[in-house]
MIDOSE-1310 file (N, C-alpha, C; in nm, 2 decimals, decimal comma, always signed):
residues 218
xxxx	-0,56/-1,53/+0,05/-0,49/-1,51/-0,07/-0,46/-1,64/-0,14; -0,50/-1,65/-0,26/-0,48/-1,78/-0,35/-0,33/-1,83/-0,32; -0,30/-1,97/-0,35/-0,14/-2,01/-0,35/-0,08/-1,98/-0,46; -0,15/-1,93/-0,56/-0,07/-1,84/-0,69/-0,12/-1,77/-0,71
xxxx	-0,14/-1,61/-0,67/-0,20/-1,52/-0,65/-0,20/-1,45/-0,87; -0,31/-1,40/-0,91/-0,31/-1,32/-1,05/-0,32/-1,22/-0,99; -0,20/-1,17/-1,08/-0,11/-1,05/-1,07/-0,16/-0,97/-1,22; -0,18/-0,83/-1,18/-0,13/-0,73/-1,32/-0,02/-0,66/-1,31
xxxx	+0,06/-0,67/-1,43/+0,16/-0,56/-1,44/+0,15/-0,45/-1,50; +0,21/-0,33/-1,46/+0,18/-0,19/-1,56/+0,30/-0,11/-1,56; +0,36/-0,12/-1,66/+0,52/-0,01/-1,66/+0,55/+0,01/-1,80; +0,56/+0,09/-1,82/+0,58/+0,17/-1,93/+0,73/+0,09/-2,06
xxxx	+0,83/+0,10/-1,97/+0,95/+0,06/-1,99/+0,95/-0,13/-2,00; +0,98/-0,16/-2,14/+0,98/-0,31/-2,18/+1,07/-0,35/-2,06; +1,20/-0,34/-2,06/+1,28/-0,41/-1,98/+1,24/-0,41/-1,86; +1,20/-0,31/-1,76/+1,10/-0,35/-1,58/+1,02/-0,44/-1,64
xxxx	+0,94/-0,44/-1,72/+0,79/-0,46/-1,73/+0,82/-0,63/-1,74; +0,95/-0,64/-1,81/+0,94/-0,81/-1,80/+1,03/-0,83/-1,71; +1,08/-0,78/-1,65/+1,21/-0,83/-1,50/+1,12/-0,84/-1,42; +0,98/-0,70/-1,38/+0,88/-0,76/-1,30/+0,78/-0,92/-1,30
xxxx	+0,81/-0,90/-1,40/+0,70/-1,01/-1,48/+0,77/-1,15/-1,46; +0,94/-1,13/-1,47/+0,97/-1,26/-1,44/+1,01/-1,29/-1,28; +1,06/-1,18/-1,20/+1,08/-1,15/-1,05/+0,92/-1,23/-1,01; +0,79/-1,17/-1,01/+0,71/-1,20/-0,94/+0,64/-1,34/-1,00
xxxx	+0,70/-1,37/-1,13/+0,64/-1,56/-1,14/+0,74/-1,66/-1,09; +0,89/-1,58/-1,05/+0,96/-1,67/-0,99/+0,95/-1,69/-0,83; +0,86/-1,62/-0,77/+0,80/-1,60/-0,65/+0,67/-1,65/-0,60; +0,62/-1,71/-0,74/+0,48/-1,81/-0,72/+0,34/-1,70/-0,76
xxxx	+0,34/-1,60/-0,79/+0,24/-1,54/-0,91/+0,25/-1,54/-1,04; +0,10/-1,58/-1,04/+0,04/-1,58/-1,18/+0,05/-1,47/-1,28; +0,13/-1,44/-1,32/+0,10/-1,23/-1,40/+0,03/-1,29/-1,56; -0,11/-1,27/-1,54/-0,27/-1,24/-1,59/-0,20/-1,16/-1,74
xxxx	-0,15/-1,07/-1,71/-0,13/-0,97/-1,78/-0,03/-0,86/-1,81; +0,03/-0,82/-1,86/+0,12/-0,71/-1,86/+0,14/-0,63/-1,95; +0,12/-0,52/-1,89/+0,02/-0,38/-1,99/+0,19/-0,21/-2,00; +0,13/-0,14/-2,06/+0,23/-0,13/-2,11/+0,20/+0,09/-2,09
xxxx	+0,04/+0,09/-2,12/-0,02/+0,22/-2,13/-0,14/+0,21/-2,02; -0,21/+0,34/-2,02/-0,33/+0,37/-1,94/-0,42/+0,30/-1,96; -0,45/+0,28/-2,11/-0,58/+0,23/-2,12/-0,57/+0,08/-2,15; -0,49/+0,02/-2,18/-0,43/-0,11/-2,13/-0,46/-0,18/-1,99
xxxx	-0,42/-0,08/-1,88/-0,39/-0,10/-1,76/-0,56/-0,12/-1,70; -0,65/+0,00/-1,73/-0,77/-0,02/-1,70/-0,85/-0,13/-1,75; -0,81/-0,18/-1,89/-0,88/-0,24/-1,93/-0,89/-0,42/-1,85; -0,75/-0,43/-1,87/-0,69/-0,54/-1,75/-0,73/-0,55/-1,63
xxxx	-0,77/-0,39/-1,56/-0,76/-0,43/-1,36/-0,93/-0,50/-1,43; -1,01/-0,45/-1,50/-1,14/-0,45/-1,50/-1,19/-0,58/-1,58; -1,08/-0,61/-1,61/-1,15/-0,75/-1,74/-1,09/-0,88/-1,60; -0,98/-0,88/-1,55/-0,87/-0,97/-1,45/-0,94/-0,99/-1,30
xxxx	-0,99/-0,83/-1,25/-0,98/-0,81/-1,13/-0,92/-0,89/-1,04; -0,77/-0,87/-1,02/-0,67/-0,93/-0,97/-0,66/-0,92/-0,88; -0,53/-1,03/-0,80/-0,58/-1,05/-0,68/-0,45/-0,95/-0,60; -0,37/-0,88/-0,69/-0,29/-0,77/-0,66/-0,24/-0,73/-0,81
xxxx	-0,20/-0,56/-0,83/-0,14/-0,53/-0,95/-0,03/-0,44/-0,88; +0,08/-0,44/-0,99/+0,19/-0,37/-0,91/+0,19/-0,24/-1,09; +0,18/-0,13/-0,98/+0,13/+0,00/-1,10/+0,27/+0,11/-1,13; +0,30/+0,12/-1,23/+0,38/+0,25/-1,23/+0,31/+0,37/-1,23
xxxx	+0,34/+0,48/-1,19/+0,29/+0,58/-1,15/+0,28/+0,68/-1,31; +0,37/+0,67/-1,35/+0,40/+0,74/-1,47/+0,39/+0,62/-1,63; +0,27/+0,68/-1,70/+0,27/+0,56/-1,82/+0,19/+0,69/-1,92; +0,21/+0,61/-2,07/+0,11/+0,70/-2,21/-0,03/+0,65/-2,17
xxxx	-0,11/+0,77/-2,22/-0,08/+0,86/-2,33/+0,01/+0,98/-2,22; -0,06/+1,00/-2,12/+0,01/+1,11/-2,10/+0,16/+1,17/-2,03; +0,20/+1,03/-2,00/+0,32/+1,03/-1,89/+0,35/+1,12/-1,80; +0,24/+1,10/-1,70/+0,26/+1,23/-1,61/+0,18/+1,14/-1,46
xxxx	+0,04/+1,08/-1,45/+0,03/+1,04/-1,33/-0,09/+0,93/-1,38; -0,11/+0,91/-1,53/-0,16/+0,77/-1,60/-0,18/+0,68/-1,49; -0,06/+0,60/-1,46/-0,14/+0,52/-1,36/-0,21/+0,52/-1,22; -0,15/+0,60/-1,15/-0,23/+0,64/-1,05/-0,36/+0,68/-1,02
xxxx	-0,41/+0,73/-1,14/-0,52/+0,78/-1,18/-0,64/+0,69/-1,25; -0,57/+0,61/-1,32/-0,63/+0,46/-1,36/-0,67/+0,38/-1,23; -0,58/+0,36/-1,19/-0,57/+0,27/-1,03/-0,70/+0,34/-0,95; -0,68/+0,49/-0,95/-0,75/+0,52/-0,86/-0,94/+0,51/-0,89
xxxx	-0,97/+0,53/-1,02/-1,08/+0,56/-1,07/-1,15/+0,39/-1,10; -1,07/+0,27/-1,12/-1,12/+0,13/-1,09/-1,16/+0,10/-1,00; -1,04/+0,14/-0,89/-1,08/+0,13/-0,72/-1,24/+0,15/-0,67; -1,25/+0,34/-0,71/-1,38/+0,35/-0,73/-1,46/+0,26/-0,74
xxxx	-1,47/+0,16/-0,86/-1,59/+0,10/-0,89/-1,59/-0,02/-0,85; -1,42/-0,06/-0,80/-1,37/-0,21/-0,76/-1,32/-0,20/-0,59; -1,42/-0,15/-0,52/-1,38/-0,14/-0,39/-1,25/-0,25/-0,31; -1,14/-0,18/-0,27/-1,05/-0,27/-0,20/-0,98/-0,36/-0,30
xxxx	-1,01/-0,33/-0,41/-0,91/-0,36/-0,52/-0,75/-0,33/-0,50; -0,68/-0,47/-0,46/-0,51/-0,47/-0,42/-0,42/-0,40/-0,53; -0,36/-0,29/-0,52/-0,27/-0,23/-0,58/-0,16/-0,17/-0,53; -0,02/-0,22/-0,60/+0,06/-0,12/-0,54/+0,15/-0,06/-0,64
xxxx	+0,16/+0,07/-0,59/+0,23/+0,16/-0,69/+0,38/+0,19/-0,67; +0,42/+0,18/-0,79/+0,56/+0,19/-0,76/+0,55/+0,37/-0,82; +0,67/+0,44/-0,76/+0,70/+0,60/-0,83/+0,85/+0,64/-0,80; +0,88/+0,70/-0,89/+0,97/+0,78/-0,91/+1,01/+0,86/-0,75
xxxx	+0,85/+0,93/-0,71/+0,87/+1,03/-0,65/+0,72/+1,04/-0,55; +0,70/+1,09/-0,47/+0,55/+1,13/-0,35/+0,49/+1,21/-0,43; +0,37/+1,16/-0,50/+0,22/+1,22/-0,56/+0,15/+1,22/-0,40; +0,14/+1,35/-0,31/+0,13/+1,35/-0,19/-0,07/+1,31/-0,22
xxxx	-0,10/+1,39/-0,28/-0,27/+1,42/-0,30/-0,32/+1,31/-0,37; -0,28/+1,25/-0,48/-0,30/+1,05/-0,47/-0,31/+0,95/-0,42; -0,16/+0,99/-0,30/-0,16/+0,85/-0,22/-0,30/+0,86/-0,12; -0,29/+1,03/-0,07/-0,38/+1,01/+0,03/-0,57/+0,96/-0,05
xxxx	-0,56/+0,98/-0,17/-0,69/+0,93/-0,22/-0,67/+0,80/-0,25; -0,58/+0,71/-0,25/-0,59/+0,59/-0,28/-0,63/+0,50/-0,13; -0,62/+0,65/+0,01/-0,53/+0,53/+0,15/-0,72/+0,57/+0,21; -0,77/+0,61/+0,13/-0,89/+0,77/+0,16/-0,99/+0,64/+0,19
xxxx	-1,02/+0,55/+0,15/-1,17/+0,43/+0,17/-1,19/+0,36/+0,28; -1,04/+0,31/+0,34/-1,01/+0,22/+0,41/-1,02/+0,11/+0,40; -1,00/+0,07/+0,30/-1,04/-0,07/+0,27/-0,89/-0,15/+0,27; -0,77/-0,11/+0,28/-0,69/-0,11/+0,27/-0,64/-0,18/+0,13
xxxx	-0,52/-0,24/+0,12/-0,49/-0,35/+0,01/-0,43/-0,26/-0,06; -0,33/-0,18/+0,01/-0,30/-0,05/-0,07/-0,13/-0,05/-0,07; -0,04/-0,01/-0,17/+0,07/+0,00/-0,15/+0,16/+0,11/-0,22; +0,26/+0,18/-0,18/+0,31/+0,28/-0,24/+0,45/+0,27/-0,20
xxxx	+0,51/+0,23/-0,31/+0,68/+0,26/-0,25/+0,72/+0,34/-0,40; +0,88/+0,38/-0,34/+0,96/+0,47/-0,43/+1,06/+0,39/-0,51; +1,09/+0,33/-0,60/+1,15/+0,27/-0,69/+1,30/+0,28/-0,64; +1,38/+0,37/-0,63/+1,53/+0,39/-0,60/+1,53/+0,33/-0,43
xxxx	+1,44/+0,34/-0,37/+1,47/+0,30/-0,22/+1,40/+0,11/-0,22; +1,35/+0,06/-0,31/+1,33/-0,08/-0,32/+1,48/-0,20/-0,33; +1,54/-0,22/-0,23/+1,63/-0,27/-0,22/+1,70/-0,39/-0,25; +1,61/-0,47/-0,25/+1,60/-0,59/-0,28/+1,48/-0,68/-0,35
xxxx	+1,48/-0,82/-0,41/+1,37/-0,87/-0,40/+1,30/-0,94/-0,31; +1,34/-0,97/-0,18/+1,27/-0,98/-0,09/+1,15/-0,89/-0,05; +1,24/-0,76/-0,02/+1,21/-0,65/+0,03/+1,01/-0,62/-0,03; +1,05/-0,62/-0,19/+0,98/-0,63/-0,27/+0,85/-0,72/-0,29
xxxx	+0,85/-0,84/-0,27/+0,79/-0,94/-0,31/+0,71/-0,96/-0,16; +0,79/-0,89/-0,05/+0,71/-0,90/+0,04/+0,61/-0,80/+0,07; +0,63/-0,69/-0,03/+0,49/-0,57/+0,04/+0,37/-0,62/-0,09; +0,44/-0,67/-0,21/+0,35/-0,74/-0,32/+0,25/-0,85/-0,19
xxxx	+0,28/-0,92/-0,15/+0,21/-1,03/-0,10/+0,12/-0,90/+0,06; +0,19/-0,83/+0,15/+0,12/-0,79/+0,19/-0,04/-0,73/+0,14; -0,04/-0,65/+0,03/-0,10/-0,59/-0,03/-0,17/-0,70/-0,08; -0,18/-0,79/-0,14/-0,25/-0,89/-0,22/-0,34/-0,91/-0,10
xxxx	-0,27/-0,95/+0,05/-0,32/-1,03/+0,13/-0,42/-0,93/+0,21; -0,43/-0,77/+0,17/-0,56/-0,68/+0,20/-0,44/-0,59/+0,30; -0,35/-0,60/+0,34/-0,29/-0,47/+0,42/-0,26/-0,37/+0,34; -0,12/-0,32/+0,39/-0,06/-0,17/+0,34/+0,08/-0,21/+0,35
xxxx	+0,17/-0,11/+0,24/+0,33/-0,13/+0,20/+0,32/+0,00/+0,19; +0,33/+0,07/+0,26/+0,37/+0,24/+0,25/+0,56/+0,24/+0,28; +0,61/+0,31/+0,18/+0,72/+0,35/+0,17/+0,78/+0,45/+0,30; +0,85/+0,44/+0,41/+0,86/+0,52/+0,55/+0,88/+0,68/+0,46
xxxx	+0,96/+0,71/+0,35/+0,97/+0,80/+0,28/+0,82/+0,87/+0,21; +0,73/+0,80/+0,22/+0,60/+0,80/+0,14/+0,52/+0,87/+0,27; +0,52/+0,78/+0,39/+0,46/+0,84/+0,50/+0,55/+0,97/+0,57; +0,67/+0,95/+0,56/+0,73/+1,12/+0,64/+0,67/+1,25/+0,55
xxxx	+0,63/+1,20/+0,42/+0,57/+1,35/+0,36/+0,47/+1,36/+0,37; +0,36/+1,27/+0,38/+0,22/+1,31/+0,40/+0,18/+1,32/+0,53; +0,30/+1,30/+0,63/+0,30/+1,36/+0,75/+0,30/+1,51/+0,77; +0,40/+1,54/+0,75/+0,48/+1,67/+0,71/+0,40/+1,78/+0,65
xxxx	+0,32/+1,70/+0,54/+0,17/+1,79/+0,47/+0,09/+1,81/+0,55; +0,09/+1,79/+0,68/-0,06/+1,80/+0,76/-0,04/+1,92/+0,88; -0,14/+2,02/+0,86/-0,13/+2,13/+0,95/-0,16/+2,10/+1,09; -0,27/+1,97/+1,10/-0,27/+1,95/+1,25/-0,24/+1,80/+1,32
xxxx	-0,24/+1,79/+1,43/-0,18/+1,66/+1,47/-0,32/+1,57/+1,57; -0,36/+1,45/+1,50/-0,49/+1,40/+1,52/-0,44/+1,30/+1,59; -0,31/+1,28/+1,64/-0,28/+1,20/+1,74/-0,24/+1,25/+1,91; -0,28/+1,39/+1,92/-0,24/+1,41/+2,07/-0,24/+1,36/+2,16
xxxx	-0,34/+1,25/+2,18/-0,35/+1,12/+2,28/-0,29/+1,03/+2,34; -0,21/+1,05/+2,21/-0,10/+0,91/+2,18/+0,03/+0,89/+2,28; +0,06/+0,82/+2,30/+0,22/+0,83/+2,39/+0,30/+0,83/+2,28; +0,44/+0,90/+2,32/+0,52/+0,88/+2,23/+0,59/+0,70/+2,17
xxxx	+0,58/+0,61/+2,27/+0,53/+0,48/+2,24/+0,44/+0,43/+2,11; +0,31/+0,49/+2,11/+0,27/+0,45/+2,07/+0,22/+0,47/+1,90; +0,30/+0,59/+1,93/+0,33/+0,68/+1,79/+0,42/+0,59/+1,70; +0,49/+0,55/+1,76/+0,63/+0,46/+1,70/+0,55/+0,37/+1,67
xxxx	+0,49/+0,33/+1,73/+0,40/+0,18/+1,68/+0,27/+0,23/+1,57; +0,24/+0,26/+1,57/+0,17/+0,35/+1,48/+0,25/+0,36/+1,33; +0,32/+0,46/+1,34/+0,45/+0,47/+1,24/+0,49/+0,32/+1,16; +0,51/+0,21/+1,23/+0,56/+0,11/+1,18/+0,45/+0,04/+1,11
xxxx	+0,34/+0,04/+1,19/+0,20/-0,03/+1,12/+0,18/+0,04/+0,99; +0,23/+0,20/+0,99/+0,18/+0,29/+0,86/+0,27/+0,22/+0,74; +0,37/+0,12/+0,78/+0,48/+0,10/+0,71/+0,43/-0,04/+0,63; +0,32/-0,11/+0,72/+0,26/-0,18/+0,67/+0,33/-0,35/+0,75
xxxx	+0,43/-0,29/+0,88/+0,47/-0,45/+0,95/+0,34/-0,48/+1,00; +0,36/-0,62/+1,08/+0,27/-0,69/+1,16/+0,31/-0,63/+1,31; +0,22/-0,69/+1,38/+0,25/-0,70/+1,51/+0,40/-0,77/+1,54; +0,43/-0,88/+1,47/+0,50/-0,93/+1,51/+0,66/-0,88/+1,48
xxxx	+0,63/-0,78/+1,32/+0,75/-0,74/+1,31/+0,80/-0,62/+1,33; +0,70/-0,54/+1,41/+0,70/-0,45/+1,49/+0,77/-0,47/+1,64; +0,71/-0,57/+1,69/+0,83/-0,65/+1,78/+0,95/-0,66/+1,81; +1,00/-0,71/+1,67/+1,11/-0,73/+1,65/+1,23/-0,59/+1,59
xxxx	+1,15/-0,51/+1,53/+1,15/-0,40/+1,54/+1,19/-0,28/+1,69; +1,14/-0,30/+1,77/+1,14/-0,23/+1,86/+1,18/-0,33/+2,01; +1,24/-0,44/+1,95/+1,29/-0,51/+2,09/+1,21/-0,56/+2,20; +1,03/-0,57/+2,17/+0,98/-0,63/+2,28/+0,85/-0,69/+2,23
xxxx	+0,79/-0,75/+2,35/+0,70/-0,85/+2,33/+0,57/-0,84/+2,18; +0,56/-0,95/+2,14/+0,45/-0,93/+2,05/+0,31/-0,90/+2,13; +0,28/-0,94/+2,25/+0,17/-0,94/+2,32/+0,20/-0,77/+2,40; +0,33/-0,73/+2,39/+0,33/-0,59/+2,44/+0,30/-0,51/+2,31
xxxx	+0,31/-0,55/+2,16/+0,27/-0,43/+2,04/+0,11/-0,47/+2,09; +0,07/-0,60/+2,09/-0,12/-0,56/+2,08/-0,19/-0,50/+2,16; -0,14/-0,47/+2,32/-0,16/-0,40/+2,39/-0,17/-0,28/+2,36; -0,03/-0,22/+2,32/-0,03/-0,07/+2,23/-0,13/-0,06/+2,13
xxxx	-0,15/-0,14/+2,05/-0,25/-0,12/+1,88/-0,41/-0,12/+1,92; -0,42/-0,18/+2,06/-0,55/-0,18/+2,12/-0,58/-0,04/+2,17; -0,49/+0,03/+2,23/-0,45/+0,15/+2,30/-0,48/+0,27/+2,19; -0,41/+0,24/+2,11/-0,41/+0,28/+1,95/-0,53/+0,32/+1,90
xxxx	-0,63/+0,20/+1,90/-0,77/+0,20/+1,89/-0,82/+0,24/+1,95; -0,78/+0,24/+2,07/-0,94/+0,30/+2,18/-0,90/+0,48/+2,16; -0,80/+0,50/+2,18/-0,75/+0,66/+2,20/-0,83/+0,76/+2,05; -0,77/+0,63/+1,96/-0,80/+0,71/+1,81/-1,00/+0,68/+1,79
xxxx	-1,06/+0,64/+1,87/-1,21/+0,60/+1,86/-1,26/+0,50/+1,76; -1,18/+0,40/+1,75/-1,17/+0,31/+1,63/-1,25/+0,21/+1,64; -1,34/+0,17/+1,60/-1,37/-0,01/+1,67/-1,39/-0,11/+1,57; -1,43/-0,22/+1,63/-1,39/-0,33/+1,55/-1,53/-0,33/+1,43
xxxx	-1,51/-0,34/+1,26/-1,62/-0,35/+1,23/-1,61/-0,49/+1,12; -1,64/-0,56/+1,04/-1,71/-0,60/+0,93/-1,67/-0,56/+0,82; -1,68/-0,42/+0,80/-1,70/-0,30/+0,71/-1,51/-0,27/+0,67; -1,43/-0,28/+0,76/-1,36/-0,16/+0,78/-1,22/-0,25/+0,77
xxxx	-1,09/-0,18/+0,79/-0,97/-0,24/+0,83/-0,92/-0,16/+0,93; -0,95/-0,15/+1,11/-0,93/-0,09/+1,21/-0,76/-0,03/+1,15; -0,66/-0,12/+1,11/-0,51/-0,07/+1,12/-0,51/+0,02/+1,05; -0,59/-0,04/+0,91/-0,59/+0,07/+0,78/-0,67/+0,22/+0,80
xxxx	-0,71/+0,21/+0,93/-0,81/+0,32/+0,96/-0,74/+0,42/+1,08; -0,64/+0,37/+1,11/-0,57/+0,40/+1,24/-0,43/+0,49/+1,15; -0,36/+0,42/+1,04/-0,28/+0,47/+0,94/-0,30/+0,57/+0,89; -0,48/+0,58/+0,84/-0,54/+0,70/+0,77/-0,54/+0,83/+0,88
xxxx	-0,56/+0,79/+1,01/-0,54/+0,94/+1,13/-0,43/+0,92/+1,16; -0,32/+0,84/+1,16/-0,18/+0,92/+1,16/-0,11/+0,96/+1,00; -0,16/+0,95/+0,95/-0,15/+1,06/+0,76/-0,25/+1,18/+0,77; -0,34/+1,16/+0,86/-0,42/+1,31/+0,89/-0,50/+1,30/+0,76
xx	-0,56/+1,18/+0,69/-0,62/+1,15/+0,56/-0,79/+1,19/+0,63; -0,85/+1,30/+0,59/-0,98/+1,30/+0,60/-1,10/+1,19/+0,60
C-alpha cells in the first residue's frame, strides 16, 4: 500500500461526502476524487483505479442500491479492486457477490454501528491493504441466510477464530481478542485451512477464501 494511499469517495449527502473527504486526508489519503451519483462513481473507480474507495450503498439516479451495483460491475472488470461500502442496512445478496471472487480487498460496514474514527480509518486501510472489514452485524446475517453449515469440521475454537478473521482482524488481533498466543491463532488458521481444503495459491487470498465458506458464499 502506497504511503498516501488514492482514495475515491462516493455519498450522496454534501456534508458526509466532505467530513469523509476531510477525516480520510487528515489520516494521510489522497481523495483523487469525490463523487456525489452513480455515474460519477463509475466513472472515477475506472478513470482513478484507486488504491481504495469508501462507497455508499444508496446514491442517484436511483437511490436504492446505485452504488453497490456500480462497485460491483467495475470489480467485474477491475479484479480485486479495494472497496468499502458503507450502508444504512445488510444488502445480504450484494455483499455476498462482492465477498464471491476471492480476491479479497473487500469491505462492508453499517454506518450507525461505525464508532469512531479510529475504528474507521482502520478497516479503510485494511481494505486498501487487500484484506476484509466486514461489519460482525454484516456477517451474523449472511450467516443466518445459509441453510447449511460448511463448517462441521471445525472445533468450536476454531469457529471463533474464523468468525473474527470474517471481521477482518489479524492473527495478531485475534490474539488479543481471545487471550492467547499469536503462534496459538496460526496454528488454528492453519487447521482452518487444512479442514476447509484450502491451500496456499498465487491466485487466491486463503483467509478471504476461508471467510467465503464460513458465509456459506458459493
Amino acid at each position: 500500500m502506497p504511503a498516501r494511499p488514492r482514495c475515491v469517495v462516493a455519498e450522496d449527502q454534501y456534508l458526509l461526502r466532505d467530513g469523509l473527504t476531510h477525516l480520510l486526508t487528515a489520516h494521510g489519503f489522497d481523495v483523487v476524487e469525490a463523487v456525489g451519483t452513480g455515474p460519477e462513481l463509475e466513472r472515477a473507480l475506472r478513470t482513478h483505479r484507486p488504491d481504495v474507495s469508501v462507497v455508499d450503498v444508496r446514491m442517484p439516479p436511483t437511490l436504492t442500491d446505485e452504488g453497490l451495483q456500480v462497485s460491483l460491475a467495475v470489480r467485474r472488470d477491475i479484479p480485486g479492486l479495494p472497496i468499502l461500502v458503507l450502508s444504512q442496512h445488510v444488502e445480504q445478496l450484494y455483499a455476498r457477490e462482492l465477498l464471491a471472487d476471492g480476491a479479497g480487498a473487500i469491505g462492508y460496514l453499517l454506518k450507525d454501528r461505525v464508532f469512531n474514527a479510529d475504528q474507521f480509518i482502520d478497516a479503510v486501510r485494511r481494505v486498501a491493504g487487500g484484506g476484509t472489514a466486514m461489519d460482525p452485524e454484516v456477517i451474523a446475517k449472511l450467516v443466518a441466510g445459509n441453510a447449511s453449515d460448511p463448517l462441521a469440521a471445525l472445533t468450536p475454537r476454531e469457529r471463533e477464530v474464523l468468525g473474527l478473521m470474517a471481521e477482518g482482524c489479524s492473527n495478531a488481533a485475534i490474539a488479543g481478542r481471545l487471550h492467547f498466543s499469536e503462534g496459538a491463532v496460526g496454528k488454528h488458521t492453519a487447521n482452518i485451512f487444512a479442514k476447509l481444503g484450502i491451500v496456499a495459491s498465487d491466485d487466491t487470498n486463503r483467509r478471504v477464501l476461508a471467510v467465503l465458506a464460513y458465509l456459506g458464499t458459493p
